[in-house]
Backbone as a ProteinNet text record, in pm:
[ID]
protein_1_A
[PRIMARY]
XXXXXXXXXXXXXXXXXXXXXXXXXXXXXXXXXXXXXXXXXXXXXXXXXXXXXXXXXXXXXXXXXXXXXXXXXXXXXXXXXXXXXXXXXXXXXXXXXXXXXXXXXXXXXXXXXXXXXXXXXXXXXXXXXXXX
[TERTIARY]
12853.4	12770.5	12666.5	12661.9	12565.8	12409.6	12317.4	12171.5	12142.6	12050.2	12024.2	11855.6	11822.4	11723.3	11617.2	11561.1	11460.4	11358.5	11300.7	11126.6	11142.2	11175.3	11204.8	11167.4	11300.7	11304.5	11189.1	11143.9	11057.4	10907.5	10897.6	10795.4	10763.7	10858	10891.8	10873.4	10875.7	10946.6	10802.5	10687.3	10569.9	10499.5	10501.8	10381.7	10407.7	10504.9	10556.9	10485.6	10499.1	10478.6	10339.4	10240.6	10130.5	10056	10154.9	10083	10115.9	10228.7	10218.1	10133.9	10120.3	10005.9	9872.9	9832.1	9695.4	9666	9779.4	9747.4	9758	9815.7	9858.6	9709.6	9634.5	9490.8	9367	9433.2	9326.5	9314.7	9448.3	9427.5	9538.8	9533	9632.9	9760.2	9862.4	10007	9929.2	10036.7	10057.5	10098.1	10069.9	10125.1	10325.1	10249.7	10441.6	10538.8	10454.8	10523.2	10605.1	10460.3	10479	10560.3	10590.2	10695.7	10820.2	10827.9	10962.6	11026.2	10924.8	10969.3	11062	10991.5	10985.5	11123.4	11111.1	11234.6	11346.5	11355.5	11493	11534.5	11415.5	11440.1	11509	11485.6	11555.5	11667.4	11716.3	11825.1	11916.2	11877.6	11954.7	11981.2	11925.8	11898.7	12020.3	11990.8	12070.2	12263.6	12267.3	12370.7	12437.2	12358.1	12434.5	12491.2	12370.2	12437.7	12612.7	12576	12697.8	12806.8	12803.4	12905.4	12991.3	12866.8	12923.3	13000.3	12923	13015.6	13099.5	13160	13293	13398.7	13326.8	13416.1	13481.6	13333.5	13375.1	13467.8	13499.8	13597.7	13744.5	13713	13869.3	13913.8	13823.2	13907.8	13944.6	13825.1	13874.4	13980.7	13993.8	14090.7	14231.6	14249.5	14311.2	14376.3	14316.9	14346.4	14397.2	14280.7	14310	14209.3	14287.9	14136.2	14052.7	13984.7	13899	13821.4	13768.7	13624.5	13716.5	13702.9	13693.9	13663.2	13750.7	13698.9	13552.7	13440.3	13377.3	13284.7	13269.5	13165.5	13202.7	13083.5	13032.7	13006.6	13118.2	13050.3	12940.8	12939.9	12912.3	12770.4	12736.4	12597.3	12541.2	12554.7	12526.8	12521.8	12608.1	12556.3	12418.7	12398.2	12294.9	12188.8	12176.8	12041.9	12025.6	12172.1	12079.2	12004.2	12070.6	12015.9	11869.8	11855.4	11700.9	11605.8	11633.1	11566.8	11574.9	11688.6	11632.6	11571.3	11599.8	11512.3	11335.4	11342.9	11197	11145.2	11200	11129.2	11136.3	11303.7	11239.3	11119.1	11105.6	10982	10854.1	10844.8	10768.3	10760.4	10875.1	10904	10864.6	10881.5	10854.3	10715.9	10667.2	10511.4	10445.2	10509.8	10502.5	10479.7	10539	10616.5	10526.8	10438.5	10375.2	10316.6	10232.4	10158.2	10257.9	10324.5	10468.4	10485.3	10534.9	10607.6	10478.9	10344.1	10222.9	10237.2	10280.5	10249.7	10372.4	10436.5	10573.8	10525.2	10437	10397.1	10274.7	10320.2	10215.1	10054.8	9973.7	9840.7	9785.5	9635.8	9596.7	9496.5	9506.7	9441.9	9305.6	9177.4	9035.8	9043.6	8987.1	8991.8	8854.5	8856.8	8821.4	8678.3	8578.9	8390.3	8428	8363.3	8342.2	8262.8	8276.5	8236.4	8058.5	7947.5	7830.8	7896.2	7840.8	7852.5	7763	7768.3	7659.6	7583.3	7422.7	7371	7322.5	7333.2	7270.3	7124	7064.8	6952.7	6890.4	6814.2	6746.6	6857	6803.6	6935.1	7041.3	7152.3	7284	7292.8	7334.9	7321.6	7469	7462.6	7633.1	7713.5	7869.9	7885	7968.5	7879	7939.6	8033.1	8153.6	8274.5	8198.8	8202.3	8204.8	8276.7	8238.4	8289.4	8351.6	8496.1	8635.6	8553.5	8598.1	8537.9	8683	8657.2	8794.1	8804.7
5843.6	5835.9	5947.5	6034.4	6121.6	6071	6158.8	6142.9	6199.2	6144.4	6194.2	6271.3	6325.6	6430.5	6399.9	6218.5	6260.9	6253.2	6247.9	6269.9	6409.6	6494	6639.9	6702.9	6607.9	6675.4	6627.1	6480.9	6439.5	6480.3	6566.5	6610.3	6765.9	6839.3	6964	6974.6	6895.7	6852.8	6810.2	6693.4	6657.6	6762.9	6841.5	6958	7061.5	7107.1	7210.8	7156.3	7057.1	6932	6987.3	6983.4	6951.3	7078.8	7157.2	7320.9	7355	7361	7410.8	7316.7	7234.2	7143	7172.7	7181.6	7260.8	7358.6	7444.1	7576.2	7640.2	7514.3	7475.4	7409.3	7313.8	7284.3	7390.9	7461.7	7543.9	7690.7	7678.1	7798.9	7958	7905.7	8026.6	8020.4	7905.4	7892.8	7850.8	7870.4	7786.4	7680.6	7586.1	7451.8	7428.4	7493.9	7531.5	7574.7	7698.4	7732.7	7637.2	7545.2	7446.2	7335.4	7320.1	7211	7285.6	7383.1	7515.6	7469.6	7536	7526.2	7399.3	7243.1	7141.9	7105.8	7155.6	7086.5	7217.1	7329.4	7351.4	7306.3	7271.8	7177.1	7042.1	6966.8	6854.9	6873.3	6967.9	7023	7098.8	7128.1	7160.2	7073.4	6971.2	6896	6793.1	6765.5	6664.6	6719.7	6864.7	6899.7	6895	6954.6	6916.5	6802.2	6700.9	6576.1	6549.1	6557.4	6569.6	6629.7	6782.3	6810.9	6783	6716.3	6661.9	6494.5	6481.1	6344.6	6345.1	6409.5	6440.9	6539	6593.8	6672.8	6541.4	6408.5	6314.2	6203.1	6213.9	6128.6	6191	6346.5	6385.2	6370.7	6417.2	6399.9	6290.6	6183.3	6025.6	5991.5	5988.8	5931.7	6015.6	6153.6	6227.4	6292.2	6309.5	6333.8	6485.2	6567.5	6679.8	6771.5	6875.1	6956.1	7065.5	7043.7	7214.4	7249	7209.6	7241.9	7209.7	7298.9	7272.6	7151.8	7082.6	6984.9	6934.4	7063.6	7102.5	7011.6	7047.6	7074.8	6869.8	6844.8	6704.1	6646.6	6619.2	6586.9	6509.8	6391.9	6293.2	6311.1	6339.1	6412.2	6503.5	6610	6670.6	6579.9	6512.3	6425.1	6357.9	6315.4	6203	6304.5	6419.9	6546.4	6583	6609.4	6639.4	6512.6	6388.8	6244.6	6257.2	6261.8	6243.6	6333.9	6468.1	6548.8	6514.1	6507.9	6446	6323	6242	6093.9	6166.9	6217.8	6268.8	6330.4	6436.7	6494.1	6404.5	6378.6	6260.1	6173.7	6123.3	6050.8	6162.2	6315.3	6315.3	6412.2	6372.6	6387.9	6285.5	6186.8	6064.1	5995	6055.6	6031.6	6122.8	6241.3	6345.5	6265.6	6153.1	6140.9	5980.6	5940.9	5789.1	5815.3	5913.2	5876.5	5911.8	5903.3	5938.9	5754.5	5746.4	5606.4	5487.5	5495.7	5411.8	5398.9	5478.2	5442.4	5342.2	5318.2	5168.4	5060	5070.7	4907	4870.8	4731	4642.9	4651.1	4724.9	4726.4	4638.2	4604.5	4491.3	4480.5	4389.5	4353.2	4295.9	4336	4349.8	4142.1	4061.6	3935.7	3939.6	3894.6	3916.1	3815.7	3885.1	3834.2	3657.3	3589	3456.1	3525.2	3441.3	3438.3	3344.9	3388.6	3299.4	3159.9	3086.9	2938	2925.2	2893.9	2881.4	2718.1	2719.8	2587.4	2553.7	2428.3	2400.3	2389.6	2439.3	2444.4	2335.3	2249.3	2119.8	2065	1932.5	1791.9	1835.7	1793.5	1820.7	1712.4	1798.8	1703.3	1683.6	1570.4	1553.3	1640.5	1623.5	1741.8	1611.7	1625	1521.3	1615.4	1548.1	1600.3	1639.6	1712	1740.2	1647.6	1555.8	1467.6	1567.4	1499.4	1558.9	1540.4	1633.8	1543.5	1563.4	1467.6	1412.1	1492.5
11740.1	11621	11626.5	11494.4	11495.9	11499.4	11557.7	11550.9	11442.3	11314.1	11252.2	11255.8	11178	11211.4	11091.5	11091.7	10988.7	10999.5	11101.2	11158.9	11147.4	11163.5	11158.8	11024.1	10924.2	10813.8	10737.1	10742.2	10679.4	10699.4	10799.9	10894.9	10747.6	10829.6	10697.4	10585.3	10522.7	10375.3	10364.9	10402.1	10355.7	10397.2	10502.2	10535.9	10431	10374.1	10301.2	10182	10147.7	9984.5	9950.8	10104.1	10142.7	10074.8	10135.9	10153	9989.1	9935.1	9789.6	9689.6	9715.9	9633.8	9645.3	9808.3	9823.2	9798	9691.4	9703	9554.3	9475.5	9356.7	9310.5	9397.3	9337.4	9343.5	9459.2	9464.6	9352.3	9288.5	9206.1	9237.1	9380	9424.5	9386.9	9325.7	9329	9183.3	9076.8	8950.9	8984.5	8895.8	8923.3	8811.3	8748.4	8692.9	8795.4	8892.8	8974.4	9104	9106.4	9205.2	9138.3	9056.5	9040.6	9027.1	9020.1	9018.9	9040.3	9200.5	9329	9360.2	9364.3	9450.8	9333.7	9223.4	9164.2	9160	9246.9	9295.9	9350.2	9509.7	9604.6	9621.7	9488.2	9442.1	9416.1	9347.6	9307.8	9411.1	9500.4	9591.2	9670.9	9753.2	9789.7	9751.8	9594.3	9558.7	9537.1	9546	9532.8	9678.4	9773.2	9886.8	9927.4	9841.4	9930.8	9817.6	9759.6	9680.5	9742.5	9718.9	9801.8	9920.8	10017.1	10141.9	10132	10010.4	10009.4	9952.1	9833.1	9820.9	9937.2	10000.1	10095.8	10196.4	10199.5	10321.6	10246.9	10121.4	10069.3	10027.6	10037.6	10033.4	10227	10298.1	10412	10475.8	10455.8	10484.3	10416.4	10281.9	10201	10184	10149.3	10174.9	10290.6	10379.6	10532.2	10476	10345.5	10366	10428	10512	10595.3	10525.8	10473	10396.7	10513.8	10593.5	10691	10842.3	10911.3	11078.5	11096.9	11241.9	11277.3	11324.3	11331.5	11420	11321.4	11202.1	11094	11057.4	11057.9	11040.6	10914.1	10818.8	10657.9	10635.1	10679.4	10722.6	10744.1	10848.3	10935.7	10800.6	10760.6	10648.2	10559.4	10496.6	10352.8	10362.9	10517.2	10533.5	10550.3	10621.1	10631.2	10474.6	10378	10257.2	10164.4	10203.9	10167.1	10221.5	10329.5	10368.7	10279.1	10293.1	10192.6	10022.5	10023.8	9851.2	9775.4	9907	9878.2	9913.5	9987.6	10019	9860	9875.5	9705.4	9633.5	9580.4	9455.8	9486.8	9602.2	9613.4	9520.7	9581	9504.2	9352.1	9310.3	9180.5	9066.6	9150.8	9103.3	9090.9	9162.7	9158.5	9040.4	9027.5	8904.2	8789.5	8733.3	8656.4	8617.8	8690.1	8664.5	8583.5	8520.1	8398.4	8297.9	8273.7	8175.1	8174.6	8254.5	8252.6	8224.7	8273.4	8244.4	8101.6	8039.5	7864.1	7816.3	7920	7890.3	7916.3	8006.9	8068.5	7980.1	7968.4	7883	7946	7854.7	7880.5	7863.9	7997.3	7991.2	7821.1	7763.1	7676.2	7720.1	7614.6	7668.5	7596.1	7641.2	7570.2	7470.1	7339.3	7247.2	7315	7253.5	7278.9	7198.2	7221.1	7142.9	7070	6960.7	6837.6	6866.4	6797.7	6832	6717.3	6736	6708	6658.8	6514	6404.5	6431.4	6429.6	6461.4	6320.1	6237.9	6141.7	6196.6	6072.3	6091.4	5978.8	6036.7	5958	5957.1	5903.6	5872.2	5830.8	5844	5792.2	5674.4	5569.9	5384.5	5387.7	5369.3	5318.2	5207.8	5219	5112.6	5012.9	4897	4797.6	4681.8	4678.6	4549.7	4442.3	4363	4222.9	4168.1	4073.3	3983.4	3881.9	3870.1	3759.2	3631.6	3516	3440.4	3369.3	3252	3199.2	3084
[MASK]
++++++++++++++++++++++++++++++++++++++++++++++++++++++++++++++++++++++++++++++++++++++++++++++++++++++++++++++++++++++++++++++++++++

């Protein structure tokens, strides 16, 4: 069973996150730039894992060879998995005040109303007589 490598990658991947964001607030990187970036990254990311997992379902299922025995589909699908679950994580954080305007806002509860006190005796309220 392969070791996978994601204290490593996840290590990389948040210090890197870290550094174009700090550098993106500070004025030095655009922030257009900085989501470019982090969303090629996604995009690559998410393509590898792709690729490797169709490569690991033609050779499991197929028993056809494109890649050396050497080369690990498997191991790769799960290194580009770690990385793209990482970004989307923070793609996704991008993206909460987008989605805040779906969820039911708390409603403020309406002031009571003051409560009117009669003032002096209370007069009865007599009908108006019908007249015929």
């Amino acid at each position: 069973m392969a070791t996978y490598n994601f204290l490593p990658i996840a290590a990389a991947t948040v210090a890197l996150y870290t550094i174009s964001w700090l550098l993106a607030r500070t004025g030095r990187l655009q922030v257009a730039l900085h989501r470019k970036i982090w969303n090629a990254v996604l995009l690559v990311s998410f393509v590898g894992m792709i690729v490797f997992s169709l490569l690991n379902v033609i050779l499991s299922d197929h028993g056809i060879r494109i890649l050396p025995r050497e080369i690990d589909v498997g191991f790769w699908h799960v290194e580009f998995g770690i990385a793209c679950v990482l970004v989307a994580m923070f793609h996704a954080l991008w993206h909460i005040p987008y989605f805040q305007q779906y969820l039911p806002k708390e409603k403020e509860k309406p002031k009571a109303a003051p409560v009117s006190q009669p003032v002096g005796p209370v007069q009865p309220v007599v009908p108006a007589e019908k007249k015929a």
